[in-house]
N, C-alpha and C positions, 0 to 999 in steps of 0.2 A: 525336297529339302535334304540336302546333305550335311552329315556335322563330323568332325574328326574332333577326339578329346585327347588322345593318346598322348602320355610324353615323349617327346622323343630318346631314345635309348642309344642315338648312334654318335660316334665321333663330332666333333668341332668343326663340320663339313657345311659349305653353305651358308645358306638362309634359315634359321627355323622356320617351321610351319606352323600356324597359326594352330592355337589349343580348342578355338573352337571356328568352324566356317560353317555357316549357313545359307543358304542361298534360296529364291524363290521356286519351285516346278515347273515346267511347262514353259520353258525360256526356245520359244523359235531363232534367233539371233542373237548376236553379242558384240558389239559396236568397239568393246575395249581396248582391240587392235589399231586401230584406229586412233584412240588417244594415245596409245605406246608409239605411233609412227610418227604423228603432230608433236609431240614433245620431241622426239630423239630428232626433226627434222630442225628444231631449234636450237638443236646443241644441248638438252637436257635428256640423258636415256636415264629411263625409269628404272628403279630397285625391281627384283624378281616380286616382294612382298607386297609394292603399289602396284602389279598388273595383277600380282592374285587378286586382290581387291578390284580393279577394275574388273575383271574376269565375273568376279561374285555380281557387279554393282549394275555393269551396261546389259544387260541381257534384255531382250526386248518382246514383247507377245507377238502373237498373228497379227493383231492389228496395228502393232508399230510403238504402242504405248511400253514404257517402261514397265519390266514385270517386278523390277526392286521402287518400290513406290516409297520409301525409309531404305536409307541405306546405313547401317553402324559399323566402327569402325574404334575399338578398344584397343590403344596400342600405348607402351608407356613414351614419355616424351623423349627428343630429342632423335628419334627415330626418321622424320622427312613426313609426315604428316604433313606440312606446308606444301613440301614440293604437291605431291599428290592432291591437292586444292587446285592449285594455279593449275595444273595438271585437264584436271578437270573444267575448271572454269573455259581456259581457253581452246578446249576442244567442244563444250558449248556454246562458245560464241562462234566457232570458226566453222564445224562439218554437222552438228545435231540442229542447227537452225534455234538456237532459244535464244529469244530476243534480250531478254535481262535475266543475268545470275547477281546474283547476291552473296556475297562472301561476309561471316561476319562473327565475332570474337565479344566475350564479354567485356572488355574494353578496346577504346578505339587504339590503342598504342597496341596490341597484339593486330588486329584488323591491318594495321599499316604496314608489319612488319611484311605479312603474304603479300600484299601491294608492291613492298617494294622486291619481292622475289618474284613477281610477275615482271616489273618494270625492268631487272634485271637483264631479263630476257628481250622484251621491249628493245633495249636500247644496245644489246649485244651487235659490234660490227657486222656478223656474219646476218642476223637477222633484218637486212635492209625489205627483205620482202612482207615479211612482217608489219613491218613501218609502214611498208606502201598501202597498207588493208585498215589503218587508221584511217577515221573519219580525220576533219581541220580541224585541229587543238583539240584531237580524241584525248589526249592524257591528262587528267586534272587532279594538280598532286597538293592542292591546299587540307592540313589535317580537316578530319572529319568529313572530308568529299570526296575523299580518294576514288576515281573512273578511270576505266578505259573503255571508250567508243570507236567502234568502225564503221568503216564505211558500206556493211550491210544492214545497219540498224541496230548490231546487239550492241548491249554491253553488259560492262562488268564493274559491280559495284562493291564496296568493301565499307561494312557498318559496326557500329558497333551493338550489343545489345543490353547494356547498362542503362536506366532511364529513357528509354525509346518504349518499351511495351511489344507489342508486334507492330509496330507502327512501319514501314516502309520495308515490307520484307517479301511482298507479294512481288514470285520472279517464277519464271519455268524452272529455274534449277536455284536451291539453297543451301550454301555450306557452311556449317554451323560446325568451329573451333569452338575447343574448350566448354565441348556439350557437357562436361560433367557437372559444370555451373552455369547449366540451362534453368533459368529458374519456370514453374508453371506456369506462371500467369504469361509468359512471355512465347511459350509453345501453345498455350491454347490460344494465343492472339495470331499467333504466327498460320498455324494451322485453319483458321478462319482466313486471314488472307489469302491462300493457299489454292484454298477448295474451287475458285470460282478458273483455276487453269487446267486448259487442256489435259497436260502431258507432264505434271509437276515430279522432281524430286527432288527430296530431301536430303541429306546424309549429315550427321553427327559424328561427330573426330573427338574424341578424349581419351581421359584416362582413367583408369578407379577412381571414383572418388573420395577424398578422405572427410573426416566425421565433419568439416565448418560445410560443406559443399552442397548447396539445395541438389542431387541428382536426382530425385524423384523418376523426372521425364528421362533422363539417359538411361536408368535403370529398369522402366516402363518397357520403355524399346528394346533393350536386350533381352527380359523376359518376353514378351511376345512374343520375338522373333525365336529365342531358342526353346521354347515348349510347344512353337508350331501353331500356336495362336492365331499369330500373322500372318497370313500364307503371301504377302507384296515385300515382306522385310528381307532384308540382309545383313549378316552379323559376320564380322570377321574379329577375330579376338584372340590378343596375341598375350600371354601371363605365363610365368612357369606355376607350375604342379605343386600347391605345397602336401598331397596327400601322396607324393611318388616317395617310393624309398629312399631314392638320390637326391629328394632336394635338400641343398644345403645352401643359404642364401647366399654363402663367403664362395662357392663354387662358380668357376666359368662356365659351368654346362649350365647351374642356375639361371644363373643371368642371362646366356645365351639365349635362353627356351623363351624368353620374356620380351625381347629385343633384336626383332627383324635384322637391323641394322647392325648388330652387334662387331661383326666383322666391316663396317663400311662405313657409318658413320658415327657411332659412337666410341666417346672419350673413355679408357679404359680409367682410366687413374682419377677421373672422376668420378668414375663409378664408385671406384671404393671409398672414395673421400666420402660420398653418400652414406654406405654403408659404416660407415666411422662416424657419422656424423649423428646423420637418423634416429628415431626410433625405430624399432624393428617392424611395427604395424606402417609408417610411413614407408620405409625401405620397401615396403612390401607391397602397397601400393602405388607408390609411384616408379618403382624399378623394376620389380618384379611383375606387375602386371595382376595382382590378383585382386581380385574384388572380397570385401565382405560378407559372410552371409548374409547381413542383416539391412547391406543398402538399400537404401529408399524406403527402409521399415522406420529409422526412425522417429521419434514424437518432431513435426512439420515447428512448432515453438518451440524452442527447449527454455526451463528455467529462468534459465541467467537471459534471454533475450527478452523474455516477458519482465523479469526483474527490472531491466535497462528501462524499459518504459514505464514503469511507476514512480507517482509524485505525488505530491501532496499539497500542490500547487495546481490545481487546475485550470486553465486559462479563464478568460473573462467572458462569462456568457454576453454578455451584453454587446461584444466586438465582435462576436462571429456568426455565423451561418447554423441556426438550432436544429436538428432534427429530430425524428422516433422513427427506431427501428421495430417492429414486432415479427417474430415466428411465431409459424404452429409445426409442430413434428406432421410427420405423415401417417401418423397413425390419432393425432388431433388430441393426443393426451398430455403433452405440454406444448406450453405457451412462454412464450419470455419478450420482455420489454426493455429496449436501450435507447436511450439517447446519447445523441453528439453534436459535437462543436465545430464547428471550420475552423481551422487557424489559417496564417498564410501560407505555413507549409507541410501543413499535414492537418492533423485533427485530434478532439480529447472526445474518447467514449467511455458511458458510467451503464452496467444493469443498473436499472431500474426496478424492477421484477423479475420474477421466476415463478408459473404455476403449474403444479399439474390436475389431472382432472379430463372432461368433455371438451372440447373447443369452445364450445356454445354458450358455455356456462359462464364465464364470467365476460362476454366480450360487451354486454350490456356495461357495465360498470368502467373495462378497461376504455369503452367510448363515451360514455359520460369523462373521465378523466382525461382522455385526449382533445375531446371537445374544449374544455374549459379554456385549457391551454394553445387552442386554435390562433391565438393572435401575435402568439411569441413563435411561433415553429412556424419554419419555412416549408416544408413537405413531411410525410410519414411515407415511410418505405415498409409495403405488406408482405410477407414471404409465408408461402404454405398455401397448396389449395383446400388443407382441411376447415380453415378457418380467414381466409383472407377474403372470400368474397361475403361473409356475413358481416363482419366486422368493416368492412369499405361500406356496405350500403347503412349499417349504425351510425358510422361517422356522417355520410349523407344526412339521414335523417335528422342529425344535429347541430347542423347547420354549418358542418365542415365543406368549405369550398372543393367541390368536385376534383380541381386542379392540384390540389393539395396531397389527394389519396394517389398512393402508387403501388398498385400491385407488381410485383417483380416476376419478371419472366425467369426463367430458367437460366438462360444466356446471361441475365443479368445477373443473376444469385452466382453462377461460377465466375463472373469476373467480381462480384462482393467478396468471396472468398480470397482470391487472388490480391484485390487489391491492398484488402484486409493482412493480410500475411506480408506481404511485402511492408504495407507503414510497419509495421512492427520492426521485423528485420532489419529494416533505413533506420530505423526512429522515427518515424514523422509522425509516428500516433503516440498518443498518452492517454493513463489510465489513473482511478485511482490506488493508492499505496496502503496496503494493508487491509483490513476484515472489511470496507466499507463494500469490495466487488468479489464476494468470497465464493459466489456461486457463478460466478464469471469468471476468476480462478479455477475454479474446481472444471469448469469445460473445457481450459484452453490445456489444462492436465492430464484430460481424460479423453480427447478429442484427437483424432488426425484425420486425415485427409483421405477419402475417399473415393475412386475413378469411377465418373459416370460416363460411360461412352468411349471411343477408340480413339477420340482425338488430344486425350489426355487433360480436360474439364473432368474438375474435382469437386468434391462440398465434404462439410465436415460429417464426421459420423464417432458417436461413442467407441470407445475402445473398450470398456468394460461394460459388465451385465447391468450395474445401474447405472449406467452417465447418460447425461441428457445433451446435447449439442445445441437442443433450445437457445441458451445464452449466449453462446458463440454466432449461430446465425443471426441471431436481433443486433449484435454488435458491430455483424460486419453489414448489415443491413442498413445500420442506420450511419455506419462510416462510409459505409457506398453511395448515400443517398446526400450524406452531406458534401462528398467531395464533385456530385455530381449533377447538384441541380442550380437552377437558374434564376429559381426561388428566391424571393428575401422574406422573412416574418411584416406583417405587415405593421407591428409595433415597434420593430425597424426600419422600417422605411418610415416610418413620424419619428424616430429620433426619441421615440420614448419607452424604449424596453423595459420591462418591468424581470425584476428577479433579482438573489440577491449576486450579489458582484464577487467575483472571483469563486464563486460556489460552486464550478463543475454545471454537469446537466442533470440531475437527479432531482432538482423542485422546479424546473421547468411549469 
């Protein structure tokens, strides 16, 4: 691993150099030249600062595999980030043999924009040979399907990743714009598509993130890669210095140090309109390139978005899909109980309970109680193996239909959380408004998100000495179970639910 931090200290000369570059060990080749010759034969020659990057990115093992396995890439915008995509893409389609890349933007109107800078090229007079390497009717320019196909099987796809999930992402090479609103649930799906290829890689193109932006995952990547964590990452990272003597943000050398492009493609006089414009924390990071200390620490709900979703109107049990969610902690000392509602575009979750204590101790009762209510509930979603396999065979015993009990995998509990997070964020969940969810308040206040594993799968976890995550996992437990089973109550399906009407899920 190599890393350079230094400011630089010399005249207006060039390119700046990147504040921090990282790169993998033990790199036998480097293919990069190769992307600089494919471009520049197209009539596109690269920036010195997209072959640095390629330089960090292509670098290949003895056996031929990628040794940058993540490749990141922190630059402020308007910089050619774009070029450097198309860059990449079609020198994977054209000399590294990868059958499908995938190009893709948290909205499709960003996604189309690199589409059409590919297509640009595509259809350049000089480029006729180009043309000729198209599969028939390879270009398919209808929004949201944007391709190019050749006529050796690859292609190049450009998606968007707003309401997708990781749903269609699974490619040999994936280039992920605007990673700083990568949200998690979308890289741990991603990342599962992923696993099952050869010779995969990844690369994330942003910028700092500012305080609305889920970066979680872009800021994951950057920490690994620069504390050496990751020994497959690559980090290139371009910010001026605000701990240098000379930074001053109204300075050229400033903004220089922040802004590859500074001399080439960017607009100076926009620059300053920025800085007239801005806040100084924005200015700073979207121009200057600096990140926050505290990225990716922040509380995963904030207030005002868990506020957004309280009401006092809770949908109509009686027209949706009922569940129960139950945790146990891992140490089998709390317990917590939620139910929820299907609606048709999201869902209403209520605590129910909160205990603490033994696991064992009260599950007799909590399955007496679940039992009763067996005829109105579509499924119960179990999470915890402190207490989730006593309490399934209690339910059995009670004449809870087998089919009904669902212990939750692991796999499934990180996409409960994920999915959980995101209704909030959308709004497609509702809660109740005031003291009635006080101790389901008090978790979503004292809870964040926790990394289980290297693929960036999360669960929640207390943030302070007393907080319980209890009620946060039975919530998302029993929102995951409602949005995803195939279940009806069976006093649904007769048309005669019983409970009262518009009362939330809490007398269930």
């Amino acid at each position: 691993m190599t890393r350079s931090t230094n400011s630089p200290d010399v005249a207006l000369l060039g390119e700046a150099p990147p504040r921090v570059l990282v790169r993998p060990e033990g790199e036998r080749s480097n293919g990069w030249e190769d992307v600089a010759d494919l471009s520049a034969m197209l009539g596109v020659t690269l920036l010195p600062w997209q072959e640095l990057v390629l330089d960090a990115a292509m670098g290949e093992q003895a056996n031929g595999t990628w040794a940058a396995k993540r490749v990141g890439v922190s630059v402020p915008r308007q910089n050619g980030k774009s070029q450097l995509l198309v860059a990449r893409a079609l020198a994977g389609a054209l000399i590294f043999g990868e059958r499908l890349i995938v190009v893709s933007a948290h909205q499709q109107d960003t996604a189309r924009e690199t589409f059409e800078k590919l297509l640009e090229i595509v259809e350049a007079d000089e480029n006729q040979g180009l043309r000729d390497r198209l599969a028939k009717n390879g270009v398919m320019n209808a929004f949201g399907r944007e391709s190019v196909k050749f006529k050796n099987g690859a292609k190049i796809k450009f998606k968007a990743r707003s309401g997708a999930g990781g749903k269609g992402f699974s490619s040999d090479c994936l280039l992920l714009d605007e990673a700083q609103i990568l949200g998690s649930r979308a890289w741990t799906s991603i990342n599962s598509t992923m696993s099952a290829r050869a010779n995969p890689q990844v690369w994330l193109l942003g910028t700092p993130p500012q305080d609305e932006d889920d970066c979680y995952t872009f800021d994951m990547v950057r920490k690994a890669a620069m504390s050496g964590k990751s020994t497959a990452s690559a980090w290139v990272e371009w910010g001026a210095d605000p701990d240098a003597a000379d930074f001053d943000p109204a300075s050229e050398l400033t903004r220089w140090q922040a802004n590859p492009s500074w001399n080439s493609l960017i607009n100076h006089e926009v620059v300053q309109g920025e800085y007239e414009t801005y806040t100084p924390e924005r200015f700073a990071q979207d121009r200057l390139g600096i990140w926050r200390q505290d990225a990716g620490a922040k509380r995963l709900i904030t207030p005002a978005q868990w506020s957004a979703t309280a009401t006092t109107t809770p949908p109509d049990e009686s027209e949706g899909v009922r569940t129960i969610g139950v945790s146990f902690t891992a140490d089998g000392l709390h317990q917590a109980v939620a139910g929820a509602v299907r609606t048709e575009d999201g869902g209403h979750v209520e605590l129910i309970g909160a205990y603490s204590g033994r696991a064992d101790a009260g599950v007799a009762q909590l399955a007496d109680w679940i039992a009763e209510r067996r005829h109105r509930i579509a499924e119960i979603a179990i999470l915890g193996r402190a207490g989730s396999g006593v309490l399934a065979e209690a339910l059995r015993e009670r004449g809870v239909p087998k089919p009904m009990i669902h212990i939750m995998s692991t796999g499934e509990y990180f996409g409960a959380t994920s999915l959980f997070l995101d209704a909030v964020r959308e709004k497609h969940m509702t809660h109740p408004k005031g003291e009635r969810d006080d101790l389901l308040n008090r978790a979503v206040a004292t809870c964040d998100k926790r990394l289980r594993g290297q693929d960036g799968a999360w669960g929640w976890a207390a943030t302070v000495e007393d907080g319980d995550p209890s009620p946060l996992d039975a919530a998302s437990a029993a929102y995951w179970i409602a949005r995803t089973t195939r279940r009806r109550a069976r006093a649904l399906r007769g048309g005669n639910a019983q409970g009262r009407r518009g009362g939330g899920v809490v007398v269930m």
